[in-house]
C-alpha positions as CSV (number, residue, x, y, z in Angstrom):
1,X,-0.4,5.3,3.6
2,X,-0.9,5.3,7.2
3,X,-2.6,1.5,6.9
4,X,0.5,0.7,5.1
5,X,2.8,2.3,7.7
6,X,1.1,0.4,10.6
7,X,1.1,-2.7,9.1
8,X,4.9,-3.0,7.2
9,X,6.3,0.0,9.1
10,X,7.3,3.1,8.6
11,X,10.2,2.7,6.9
12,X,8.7,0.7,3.7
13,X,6.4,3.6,2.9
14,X,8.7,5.5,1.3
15,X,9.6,2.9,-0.9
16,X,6.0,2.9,-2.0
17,X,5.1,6.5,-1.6
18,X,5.1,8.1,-5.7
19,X,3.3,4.8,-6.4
20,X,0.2,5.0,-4.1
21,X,-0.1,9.0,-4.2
22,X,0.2,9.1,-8.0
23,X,-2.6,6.5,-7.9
24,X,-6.3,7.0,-9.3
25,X,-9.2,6.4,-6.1
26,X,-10.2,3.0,-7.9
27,X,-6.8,1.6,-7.8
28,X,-6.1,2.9,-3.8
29,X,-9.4,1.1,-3.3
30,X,-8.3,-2.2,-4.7
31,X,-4.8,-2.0,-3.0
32,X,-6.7,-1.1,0.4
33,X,-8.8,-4.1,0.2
34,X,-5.7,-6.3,-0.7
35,X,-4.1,-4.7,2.4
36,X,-5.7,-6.5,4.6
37,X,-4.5,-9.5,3.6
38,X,-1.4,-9.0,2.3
39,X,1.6,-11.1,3.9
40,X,4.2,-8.5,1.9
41,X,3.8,-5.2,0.4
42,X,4.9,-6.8,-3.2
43,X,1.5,-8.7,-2.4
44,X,-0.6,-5.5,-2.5
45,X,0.6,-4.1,-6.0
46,X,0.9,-7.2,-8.0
């Protein structure tokens, strides 16, 4: 979340928040990976 906050800013995160803690440790891997790429957060969980 922290990634995500630095790169989209802080207020998006919250928007996202039940999503990525609810998460299982393989899916936050693929999202992190996608992160650093990712133009929008919609590119990250799609």
């Amino acid at each position: 979340m922290r990634l995500f906050s630095r790169k989209f800013g802080s207020d998006l995160i919250e928007t996202y928040r039940s999503r990525i803690e609810s998460a299982e440790p393989e899916q936050l891997e693929v999202w992190s990976e996608r992160l650093l790429t990712a133009d929008t957060p919609e590119t990250i969980f799609h």
